[in-house]
OpenMM code with the backbone's topology and positions (N, CA, C; nanometers):
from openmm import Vec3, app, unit

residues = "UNK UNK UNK UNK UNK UNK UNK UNK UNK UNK UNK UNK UNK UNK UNK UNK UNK UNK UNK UNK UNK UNK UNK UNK UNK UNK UNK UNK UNK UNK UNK UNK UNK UNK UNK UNK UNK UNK UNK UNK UNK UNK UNK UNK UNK UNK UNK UNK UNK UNK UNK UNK UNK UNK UNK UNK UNK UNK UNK UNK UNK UNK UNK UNK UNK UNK UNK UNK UNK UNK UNK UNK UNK UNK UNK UNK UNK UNK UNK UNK UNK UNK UNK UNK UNK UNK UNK UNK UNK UNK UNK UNK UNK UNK UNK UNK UNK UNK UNK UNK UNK UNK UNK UNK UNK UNK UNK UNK UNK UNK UNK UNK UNK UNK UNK UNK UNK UNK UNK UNK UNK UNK UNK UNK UNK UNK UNK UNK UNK UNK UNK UNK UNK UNK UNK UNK UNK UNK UNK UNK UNK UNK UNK UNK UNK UNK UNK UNK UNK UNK UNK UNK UNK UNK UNK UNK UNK".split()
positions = [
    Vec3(2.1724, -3.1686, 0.0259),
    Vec3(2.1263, -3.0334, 0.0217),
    Vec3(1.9747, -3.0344, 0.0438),
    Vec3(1.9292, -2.9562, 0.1055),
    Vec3(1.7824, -2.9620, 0.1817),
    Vec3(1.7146, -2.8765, 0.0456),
    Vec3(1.5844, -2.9700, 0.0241),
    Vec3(1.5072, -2.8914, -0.0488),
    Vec3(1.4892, -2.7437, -0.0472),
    Vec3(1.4603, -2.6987, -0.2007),
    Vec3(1.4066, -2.5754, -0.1559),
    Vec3(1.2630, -2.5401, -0.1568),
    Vec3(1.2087, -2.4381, -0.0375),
    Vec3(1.0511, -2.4425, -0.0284),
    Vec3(0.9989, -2.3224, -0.1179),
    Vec3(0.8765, -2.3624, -0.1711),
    Vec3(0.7938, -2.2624, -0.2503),
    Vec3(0.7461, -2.1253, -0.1247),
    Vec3(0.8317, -2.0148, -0.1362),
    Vec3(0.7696, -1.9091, -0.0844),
    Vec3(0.6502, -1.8439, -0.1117),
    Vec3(0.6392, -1.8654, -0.2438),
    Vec3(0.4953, -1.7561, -0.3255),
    Vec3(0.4168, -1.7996, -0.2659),
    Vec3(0.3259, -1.6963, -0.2186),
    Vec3(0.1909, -1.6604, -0.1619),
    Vec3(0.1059, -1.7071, -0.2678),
    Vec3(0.0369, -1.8324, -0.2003),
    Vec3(-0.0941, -1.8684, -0.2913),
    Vec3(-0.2320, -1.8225, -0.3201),
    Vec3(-0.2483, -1.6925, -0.2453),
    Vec3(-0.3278, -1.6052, -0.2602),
    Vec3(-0.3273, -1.4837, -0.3135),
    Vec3(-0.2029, -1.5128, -0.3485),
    Vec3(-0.1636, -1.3914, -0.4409),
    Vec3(-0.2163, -1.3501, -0.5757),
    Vec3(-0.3416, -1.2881, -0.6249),
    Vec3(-0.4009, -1.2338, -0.7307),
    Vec3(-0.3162, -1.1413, -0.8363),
    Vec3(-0.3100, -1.2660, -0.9365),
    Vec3(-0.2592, -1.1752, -1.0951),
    Vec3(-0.3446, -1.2185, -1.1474),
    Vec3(-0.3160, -1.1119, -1.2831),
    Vec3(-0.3909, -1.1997, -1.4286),
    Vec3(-0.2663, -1.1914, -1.5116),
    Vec3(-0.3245, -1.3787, -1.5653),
    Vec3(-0.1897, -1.4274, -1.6857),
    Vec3(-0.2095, -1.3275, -1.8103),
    Vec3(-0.0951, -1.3583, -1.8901),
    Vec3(-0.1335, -1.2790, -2.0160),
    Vec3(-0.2124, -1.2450, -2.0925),
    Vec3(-0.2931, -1.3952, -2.1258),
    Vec3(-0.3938, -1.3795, -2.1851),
    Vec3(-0.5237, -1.3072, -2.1221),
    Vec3(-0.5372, -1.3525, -1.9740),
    Vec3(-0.6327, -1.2889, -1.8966),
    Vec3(-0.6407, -1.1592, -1.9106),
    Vec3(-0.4970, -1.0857, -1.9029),
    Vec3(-0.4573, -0.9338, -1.9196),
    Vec3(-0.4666, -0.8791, -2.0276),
    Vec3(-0.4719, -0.9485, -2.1555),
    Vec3(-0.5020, -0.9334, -2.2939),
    Vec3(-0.6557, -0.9053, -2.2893),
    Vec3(-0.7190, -0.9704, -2.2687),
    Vec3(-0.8462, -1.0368, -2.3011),
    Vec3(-0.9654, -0.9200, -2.2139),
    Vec3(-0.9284, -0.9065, -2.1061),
    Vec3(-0.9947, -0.7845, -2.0108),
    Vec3(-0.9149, -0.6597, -2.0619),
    Vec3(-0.8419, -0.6245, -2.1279),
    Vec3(-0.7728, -0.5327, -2.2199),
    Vec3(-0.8545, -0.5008, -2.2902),
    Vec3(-0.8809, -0.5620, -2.3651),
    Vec3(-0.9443, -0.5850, -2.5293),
    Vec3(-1.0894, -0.5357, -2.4581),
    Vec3(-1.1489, -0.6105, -2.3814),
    Vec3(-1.2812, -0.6363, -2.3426),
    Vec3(-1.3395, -0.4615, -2.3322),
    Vec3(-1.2308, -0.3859, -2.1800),
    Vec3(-1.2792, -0.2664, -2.1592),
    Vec3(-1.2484, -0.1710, -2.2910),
    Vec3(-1.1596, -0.1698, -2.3763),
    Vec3(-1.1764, -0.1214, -2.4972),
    Vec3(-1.2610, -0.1059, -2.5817),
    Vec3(-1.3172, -0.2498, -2.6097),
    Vec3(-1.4789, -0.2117, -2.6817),
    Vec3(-1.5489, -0.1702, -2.6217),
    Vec3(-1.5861, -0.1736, -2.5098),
    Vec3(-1.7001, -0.1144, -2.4566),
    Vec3(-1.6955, 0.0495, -2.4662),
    Vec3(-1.6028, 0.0995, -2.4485),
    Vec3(-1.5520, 0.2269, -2.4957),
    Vec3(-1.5661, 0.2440, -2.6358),
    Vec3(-1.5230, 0.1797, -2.7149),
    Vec3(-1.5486, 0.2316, -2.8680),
    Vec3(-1.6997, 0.1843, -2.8980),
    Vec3(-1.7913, 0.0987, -2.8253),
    Vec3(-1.9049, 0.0738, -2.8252),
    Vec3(-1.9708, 0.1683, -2.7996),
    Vec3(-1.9085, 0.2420, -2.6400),
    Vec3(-2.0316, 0.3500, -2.6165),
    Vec3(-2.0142, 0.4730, -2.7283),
    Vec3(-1.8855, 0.4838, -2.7935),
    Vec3(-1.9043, 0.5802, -2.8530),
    Vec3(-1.9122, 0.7205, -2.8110),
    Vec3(-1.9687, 0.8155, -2.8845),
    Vec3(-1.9921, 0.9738, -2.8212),
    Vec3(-2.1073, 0.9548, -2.7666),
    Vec3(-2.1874, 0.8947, -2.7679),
    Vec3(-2.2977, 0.9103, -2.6750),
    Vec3(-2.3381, 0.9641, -2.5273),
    Vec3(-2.3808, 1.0224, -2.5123),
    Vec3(-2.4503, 1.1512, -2.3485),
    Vec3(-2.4899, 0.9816, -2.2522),
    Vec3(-2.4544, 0.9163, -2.2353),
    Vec3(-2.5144, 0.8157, -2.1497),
    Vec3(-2.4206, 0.7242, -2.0434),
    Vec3(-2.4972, 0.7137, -1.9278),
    Vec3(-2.4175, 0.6287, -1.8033),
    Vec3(-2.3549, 0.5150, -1.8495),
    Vec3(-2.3935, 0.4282, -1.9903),
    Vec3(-2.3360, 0.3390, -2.0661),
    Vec3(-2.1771, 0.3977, -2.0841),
    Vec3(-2.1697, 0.4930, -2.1152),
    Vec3(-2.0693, 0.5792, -2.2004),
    Vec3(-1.9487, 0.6208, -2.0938),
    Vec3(-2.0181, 0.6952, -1.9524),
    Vec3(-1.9530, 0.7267, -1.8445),
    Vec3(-1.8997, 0.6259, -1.7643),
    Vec3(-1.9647, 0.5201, -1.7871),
    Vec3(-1.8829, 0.3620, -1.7195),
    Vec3(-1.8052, 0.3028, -1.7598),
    Vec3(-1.8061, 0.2762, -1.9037),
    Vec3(-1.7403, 0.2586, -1.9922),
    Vec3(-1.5554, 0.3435, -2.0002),
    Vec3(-1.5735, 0.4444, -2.0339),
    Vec3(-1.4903, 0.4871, -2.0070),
    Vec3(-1.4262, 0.4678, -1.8139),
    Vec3(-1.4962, 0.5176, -1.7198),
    Vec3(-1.4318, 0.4707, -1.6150),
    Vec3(-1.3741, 0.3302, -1.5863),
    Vec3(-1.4164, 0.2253, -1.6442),
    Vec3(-1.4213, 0.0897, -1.6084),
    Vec3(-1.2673, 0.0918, -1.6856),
    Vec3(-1.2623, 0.1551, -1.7785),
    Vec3(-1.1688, 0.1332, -1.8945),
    Vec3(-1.0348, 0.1883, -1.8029),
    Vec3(-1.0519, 0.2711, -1.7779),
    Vec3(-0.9686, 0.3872, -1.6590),
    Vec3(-0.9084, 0.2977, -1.5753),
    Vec3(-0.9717, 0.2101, -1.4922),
    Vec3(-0.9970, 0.1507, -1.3417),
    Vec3(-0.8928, 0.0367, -1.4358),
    Vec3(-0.9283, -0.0532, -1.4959),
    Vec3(-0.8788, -0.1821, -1.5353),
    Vec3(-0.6935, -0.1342, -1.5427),
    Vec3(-0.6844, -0.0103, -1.6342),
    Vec3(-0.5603, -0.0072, -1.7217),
    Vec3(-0.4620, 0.0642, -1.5601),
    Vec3(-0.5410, 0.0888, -1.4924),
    Vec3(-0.4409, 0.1629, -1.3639),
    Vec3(-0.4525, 0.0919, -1.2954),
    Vec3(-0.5260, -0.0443, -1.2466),
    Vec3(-0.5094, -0.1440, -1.1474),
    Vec3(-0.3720, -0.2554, -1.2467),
    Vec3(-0.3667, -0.2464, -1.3884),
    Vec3(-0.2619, -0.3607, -1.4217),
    Vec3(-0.1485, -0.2429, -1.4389),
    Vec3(-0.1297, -0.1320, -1.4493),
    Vec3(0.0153, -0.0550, -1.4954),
    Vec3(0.0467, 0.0593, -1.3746),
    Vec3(0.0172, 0.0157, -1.2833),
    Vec3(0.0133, 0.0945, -1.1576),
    Vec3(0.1332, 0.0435, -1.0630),
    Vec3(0.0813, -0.0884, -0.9812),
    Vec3(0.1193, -0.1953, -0.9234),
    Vec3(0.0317, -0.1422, -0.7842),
    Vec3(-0.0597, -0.0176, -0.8147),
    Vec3(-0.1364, -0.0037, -0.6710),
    Vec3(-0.2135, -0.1301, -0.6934),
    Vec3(-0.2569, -0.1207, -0.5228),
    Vec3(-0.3487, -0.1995, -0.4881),
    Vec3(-0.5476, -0.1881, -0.5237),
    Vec3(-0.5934, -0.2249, -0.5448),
    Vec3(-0.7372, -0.1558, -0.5165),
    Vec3(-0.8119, -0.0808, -0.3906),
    Vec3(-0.7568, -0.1474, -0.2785),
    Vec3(-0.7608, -0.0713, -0.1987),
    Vec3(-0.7048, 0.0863, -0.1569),
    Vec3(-0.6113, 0.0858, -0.2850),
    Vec3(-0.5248, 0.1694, -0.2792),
    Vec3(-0.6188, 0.3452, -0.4086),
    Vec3(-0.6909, 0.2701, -0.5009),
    Vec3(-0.7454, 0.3406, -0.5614),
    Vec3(-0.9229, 0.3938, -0.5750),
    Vec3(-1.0019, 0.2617, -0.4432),
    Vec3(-1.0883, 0.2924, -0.4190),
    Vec3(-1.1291, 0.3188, -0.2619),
    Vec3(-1.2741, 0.3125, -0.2603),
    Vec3(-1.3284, 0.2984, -0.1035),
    Vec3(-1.2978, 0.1614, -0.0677),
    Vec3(-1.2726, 0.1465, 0.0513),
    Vec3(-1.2654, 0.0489, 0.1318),
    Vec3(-1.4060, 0.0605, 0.2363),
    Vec3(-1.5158, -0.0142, 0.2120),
    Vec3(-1.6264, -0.0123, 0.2947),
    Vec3(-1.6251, 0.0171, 0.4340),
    Vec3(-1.4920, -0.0470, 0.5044),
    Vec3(-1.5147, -0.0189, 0.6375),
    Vec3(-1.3755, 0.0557, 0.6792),
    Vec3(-1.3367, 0.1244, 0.6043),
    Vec3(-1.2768, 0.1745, 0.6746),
    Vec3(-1.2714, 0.3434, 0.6059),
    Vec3(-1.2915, 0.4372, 0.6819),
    Vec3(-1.3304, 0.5429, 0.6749),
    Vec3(-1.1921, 0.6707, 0.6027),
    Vec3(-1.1133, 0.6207, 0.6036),
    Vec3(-0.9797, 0.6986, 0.5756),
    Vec3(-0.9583, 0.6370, 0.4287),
    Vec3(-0.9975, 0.4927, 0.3953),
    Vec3(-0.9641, 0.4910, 0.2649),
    Vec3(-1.0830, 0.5074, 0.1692),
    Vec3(-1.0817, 0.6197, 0.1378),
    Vec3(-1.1844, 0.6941, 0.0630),
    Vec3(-1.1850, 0.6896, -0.1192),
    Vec3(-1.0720, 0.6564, -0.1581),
    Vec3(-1.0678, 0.6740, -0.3106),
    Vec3(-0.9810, 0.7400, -0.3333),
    Vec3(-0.9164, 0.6978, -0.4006),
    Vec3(-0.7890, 0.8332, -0.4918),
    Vec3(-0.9082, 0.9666, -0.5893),
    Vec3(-0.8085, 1.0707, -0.5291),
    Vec3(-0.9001, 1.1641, -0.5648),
    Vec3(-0.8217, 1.2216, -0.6989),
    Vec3(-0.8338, 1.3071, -0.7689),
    Vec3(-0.7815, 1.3858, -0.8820),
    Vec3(-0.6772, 1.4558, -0.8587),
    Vec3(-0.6399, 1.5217, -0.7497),
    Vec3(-0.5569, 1.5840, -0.6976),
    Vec3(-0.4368, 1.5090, -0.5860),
    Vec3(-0.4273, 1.4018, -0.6354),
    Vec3(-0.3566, 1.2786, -0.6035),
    Vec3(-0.2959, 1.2343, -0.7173),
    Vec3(-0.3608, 1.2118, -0.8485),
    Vec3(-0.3120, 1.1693, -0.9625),
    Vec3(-0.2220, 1.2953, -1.0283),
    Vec3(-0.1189, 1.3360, -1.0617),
    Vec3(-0.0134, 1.3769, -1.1314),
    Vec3(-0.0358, 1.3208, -1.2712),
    Vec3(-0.0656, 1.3325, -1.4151),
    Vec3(-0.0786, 1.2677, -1.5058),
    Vec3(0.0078, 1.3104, -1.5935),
    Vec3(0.0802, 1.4195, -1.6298),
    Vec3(0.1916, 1.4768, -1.6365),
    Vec3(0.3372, 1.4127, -1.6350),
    Vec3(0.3242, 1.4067, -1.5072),
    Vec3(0.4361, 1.3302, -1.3830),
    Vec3(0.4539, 1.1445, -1.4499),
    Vec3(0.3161, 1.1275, -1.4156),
    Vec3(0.2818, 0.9699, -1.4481),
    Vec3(0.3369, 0.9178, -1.3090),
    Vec3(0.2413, 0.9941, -1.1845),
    Vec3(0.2829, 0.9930, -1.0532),
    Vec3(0.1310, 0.9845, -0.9762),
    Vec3(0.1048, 0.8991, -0.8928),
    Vec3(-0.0122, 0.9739, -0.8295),
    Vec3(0.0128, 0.8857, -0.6690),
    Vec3(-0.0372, 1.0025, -0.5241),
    Vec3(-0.0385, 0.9965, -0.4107),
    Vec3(-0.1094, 0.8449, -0.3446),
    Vec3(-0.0888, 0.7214, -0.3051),
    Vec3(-0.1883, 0.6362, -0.2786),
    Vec3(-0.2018, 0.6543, -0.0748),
    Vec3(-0.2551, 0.5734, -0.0628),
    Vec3(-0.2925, 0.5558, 0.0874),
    Vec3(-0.2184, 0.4178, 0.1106),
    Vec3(-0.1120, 0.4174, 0.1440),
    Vec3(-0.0212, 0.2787, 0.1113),
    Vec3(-0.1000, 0.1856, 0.2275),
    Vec3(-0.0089, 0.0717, 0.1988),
    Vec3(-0.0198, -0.0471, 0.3119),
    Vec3(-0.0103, 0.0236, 0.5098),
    Vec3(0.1044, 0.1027, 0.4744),
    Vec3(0.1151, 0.1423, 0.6030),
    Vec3(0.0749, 0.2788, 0.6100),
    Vec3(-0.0444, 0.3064, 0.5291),
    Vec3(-0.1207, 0.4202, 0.6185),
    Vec3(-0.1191, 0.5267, 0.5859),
    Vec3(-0.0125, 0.5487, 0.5104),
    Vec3(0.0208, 0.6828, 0.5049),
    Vec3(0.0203, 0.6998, 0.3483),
    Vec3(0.0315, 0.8392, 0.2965),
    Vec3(0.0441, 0.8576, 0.1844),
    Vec3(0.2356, 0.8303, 0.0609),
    Vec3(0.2305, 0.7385, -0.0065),
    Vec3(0.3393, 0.7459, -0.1213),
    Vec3(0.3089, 0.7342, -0.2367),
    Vec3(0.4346, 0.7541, -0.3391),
    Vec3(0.4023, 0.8031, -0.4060),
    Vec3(0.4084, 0.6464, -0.5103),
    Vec3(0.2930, 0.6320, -0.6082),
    Vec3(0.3046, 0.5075, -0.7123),
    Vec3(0.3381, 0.5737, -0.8501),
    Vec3(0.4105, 0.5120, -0.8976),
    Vec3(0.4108, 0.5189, -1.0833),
    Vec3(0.2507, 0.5041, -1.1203),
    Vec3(0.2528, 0.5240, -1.2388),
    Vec3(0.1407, 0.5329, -1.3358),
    Vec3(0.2117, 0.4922, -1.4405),
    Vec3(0.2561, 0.3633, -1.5161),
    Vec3(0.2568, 0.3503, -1.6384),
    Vec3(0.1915, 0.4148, -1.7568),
    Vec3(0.3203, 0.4465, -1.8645),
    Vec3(0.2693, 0.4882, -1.9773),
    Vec3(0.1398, 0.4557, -2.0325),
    Vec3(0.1235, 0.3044, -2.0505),
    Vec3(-0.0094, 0.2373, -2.0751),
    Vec3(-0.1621, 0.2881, -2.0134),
    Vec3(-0.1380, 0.2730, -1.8701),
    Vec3(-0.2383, 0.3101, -1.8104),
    Vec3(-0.2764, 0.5197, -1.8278),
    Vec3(-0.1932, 0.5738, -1.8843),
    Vec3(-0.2108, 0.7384, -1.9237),
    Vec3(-0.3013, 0.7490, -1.9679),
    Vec3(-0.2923, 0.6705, -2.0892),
    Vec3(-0.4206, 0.7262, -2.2212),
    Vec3(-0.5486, 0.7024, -2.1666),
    Vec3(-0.5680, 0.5842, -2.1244),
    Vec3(-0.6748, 0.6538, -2.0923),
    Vec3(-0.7371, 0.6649, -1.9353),
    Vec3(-0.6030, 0.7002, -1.8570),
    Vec3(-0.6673, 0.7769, -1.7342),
    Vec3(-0.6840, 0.9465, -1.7921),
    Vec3(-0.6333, 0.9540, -1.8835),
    Vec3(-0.6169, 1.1065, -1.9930),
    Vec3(-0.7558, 1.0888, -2.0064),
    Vec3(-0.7918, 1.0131, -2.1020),
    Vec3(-0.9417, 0.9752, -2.2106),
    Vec3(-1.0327, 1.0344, -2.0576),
    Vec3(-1.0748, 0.9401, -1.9572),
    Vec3(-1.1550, 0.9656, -1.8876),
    Vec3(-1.1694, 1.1110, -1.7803),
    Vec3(-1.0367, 1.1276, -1.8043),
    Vec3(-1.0103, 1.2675, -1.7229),
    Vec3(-1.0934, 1.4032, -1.7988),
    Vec3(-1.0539, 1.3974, -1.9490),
    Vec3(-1.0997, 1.4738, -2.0303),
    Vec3(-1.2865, 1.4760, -2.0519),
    Vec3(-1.2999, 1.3511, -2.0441),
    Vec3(-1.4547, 1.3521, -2.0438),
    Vec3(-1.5303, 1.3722, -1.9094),
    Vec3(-1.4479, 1.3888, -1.7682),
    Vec3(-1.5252, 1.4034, -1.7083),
    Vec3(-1.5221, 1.5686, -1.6697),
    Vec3(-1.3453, 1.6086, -1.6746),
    Vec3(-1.3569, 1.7489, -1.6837),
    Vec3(-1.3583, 1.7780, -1.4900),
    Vec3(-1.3044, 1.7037, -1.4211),
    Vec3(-1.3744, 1.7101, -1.2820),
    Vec3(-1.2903, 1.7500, -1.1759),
    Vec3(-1.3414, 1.8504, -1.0744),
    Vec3(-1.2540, 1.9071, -0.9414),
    Vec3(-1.1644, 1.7993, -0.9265),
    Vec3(-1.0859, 1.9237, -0.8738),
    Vec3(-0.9504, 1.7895, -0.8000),
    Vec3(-0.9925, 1.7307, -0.6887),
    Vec3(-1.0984, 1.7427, -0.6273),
    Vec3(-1.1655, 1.6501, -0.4693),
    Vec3(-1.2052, 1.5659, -0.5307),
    Vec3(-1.3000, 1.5244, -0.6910),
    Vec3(-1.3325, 1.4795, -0.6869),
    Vec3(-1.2716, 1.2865, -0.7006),
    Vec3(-1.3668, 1.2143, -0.6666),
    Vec3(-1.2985, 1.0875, -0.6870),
    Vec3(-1.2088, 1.0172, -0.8334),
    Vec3(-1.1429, 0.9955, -0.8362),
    Vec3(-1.0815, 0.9234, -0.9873),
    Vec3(-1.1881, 0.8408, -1.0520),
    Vec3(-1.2559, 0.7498, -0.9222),
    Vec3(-1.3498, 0.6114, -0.9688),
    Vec3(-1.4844, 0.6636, -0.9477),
    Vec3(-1.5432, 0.7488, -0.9656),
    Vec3(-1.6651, 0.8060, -0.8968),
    Vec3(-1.8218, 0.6715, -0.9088),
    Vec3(-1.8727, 0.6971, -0.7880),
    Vec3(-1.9759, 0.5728, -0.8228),
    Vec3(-2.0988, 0.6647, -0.9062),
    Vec3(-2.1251, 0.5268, -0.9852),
    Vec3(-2.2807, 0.5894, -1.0605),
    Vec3(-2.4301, 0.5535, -0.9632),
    Vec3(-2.5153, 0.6309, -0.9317),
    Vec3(-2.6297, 0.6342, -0.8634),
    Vec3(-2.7080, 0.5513, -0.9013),
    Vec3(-2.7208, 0.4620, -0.8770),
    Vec3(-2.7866, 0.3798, -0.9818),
    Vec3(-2.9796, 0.4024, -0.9534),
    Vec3(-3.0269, 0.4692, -0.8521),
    Vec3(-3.1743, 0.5045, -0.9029),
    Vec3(-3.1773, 0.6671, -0.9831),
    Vec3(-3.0960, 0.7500, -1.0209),
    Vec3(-3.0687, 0.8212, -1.0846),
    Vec3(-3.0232, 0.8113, -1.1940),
    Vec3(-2.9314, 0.6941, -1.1665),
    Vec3(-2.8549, 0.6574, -1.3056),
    Vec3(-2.7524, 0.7758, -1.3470),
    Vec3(-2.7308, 0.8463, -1.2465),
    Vec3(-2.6539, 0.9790, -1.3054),
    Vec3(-2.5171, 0.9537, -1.2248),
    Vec3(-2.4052, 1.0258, -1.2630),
    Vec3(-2.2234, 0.9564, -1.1736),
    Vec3(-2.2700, 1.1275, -1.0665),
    Vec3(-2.2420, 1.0193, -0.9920),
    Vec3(-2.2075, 1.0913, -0.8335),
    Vec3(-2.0814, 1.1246, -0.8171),
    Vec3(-2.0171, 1.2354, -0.8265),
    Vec3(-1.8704, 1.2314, -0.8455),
    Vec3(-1.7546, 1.2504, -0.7023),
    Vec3(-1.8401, 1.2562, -0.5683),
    Vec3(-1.7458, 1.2798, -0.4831),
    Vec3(-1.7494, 1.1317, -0.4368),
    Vec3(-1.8276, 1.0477, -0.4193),
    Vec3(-1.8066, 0.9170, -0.3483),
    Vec3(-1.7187, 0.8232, -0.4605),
    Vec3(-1.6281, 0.7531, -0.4308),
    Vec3(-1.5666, 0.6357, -0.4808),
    Vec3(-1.5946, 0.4983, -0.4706),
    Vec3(-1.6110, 0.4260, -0.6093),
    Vec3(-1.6301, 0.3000, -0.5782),
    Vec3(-1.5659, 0.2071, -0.4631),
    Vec3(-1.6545, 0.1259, -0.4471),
    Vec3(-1.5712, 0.0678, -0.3309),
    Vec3(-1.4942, -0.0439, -0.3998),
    Vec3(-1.4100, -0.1470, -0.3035),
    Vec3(-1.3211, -0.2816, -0.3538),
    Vec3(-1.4294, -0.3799, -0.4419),
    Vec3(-1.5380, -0.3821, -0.3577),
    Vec3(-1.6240, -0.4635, -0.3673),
    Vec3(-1.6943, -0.4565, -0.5336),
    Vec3(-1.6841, -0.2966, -0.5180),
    Vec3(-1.7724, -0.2672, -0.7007),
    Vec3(-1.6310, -0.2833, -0.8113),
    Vec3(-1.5180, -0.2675, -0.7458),
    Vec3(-1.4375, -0.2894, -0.8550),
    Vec3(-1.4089, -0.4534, -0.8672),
    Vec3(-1.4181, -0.4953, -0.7478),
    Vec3(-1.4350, -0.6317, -0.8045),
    Vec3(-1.5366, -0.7063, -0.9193),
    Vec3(-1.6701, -0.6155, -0.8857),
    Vec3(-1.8276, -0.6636, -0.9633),
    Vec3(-1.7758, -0.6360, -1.1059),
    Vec3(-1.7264, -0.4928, -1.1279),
    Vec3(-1.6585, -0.4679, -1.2843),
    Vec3(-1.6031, -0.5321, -1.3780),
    Vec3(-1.4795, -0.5724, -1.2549),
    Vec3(-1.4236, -0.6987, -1.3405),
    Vec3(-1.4379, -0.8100, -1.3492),
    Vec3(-1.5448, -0.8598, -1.2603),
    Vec3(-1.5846, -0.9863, -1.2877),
    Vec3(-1.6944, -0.9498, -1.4139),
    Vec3(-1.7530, -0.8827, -1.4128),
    Vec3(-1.8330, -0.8236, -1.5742),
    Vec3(-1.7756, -0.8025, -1.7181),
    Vec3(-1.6975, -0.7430, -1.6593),
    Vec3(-1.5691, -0.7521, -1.7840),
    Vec3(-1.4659, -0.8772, -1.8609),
    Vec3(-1.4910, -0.9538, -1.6897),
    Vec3(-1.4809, -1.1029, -1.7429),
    Vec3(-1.5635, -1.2005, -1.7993),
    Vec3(-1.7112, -1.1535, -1.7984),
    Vec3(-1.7620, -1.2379, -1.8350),
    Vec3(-1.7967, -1.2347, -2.0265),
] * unit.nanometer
topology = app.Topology()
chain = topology.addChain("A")
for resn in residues:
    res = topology.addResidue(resn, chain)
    for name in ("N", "CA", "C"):
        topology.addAtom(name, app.Element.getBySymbol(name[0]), res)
């Protein structure tokens, strides 16, 4: 009987349990860190918290929930894409077009939490970038792959 070959894609990006625990835990404090506080500490915090729990209980892609630098159509999941209700929201799939992803229970609370604190149009972005010589959240542009990568490598550290 002929061996059998390893199909799995070795480039295939998860995080193990503990990893998923641990960046869990991580964006949580920073949230109960920032507290009520009026500050971009506070507004990241909560988004970062947002971003982490809907990239692991989603099964979207990141490309799927932010900007993609070069390419002009993938702009960010906007508010009026997310269903939170539903526990449904619109992505820009692999092939281009718009379907529809789950939203895990998990990931609700606090795409809820951040929804509530930002209070924001349905155009606007889910991931909105913060200005950083303003320091104030810019709410129609979306982070790109690249900044959600920087996040969580921050969150990892």
């Amino acid at each position: 009987m002929p061996a059998l070959e390893d199909e799995t894609e070795t480039d295939q990006q998860y995080w193990t349990t503990r990893d998923r625990d641990a960046i869990y835990a991580t964006a949580t404090a920073r949230v109960d860190k920032a507290g009520e506080s009026d500050d971009v500490d506070r507004t990241a915090a909560y988004r970062d918290q947002a971003l982490v729990f809907l990239l692991a209980y989603s099964g979207a892609r990141s490309a799927e929930l932010v900007a993609v630098s070069d390419d002009e159509e993938r702009n960010g999941l906007r508010w009026r894409h997310a269903d939170l209700e539903a526990g449904t929201m619109q992505v820009f799939g692999k092939n281009r077009t718009r379907e529809s992803a789950p939203i895990l229970d998990d990931a609700l609370r606090p795409l809820r939490r951040w929804k509530q604190l930002r209070e924001p149009d349905e155009n606007e972005a889910v991931f909105p970038r913060l200005d950083n010589a303003a320091k104030a959240l810019d709410p129609t542009p979306s982070i790109t792959t690249q900044s959600a990568r920087n996040i969580l490598a921050d969150l990892c550290e």
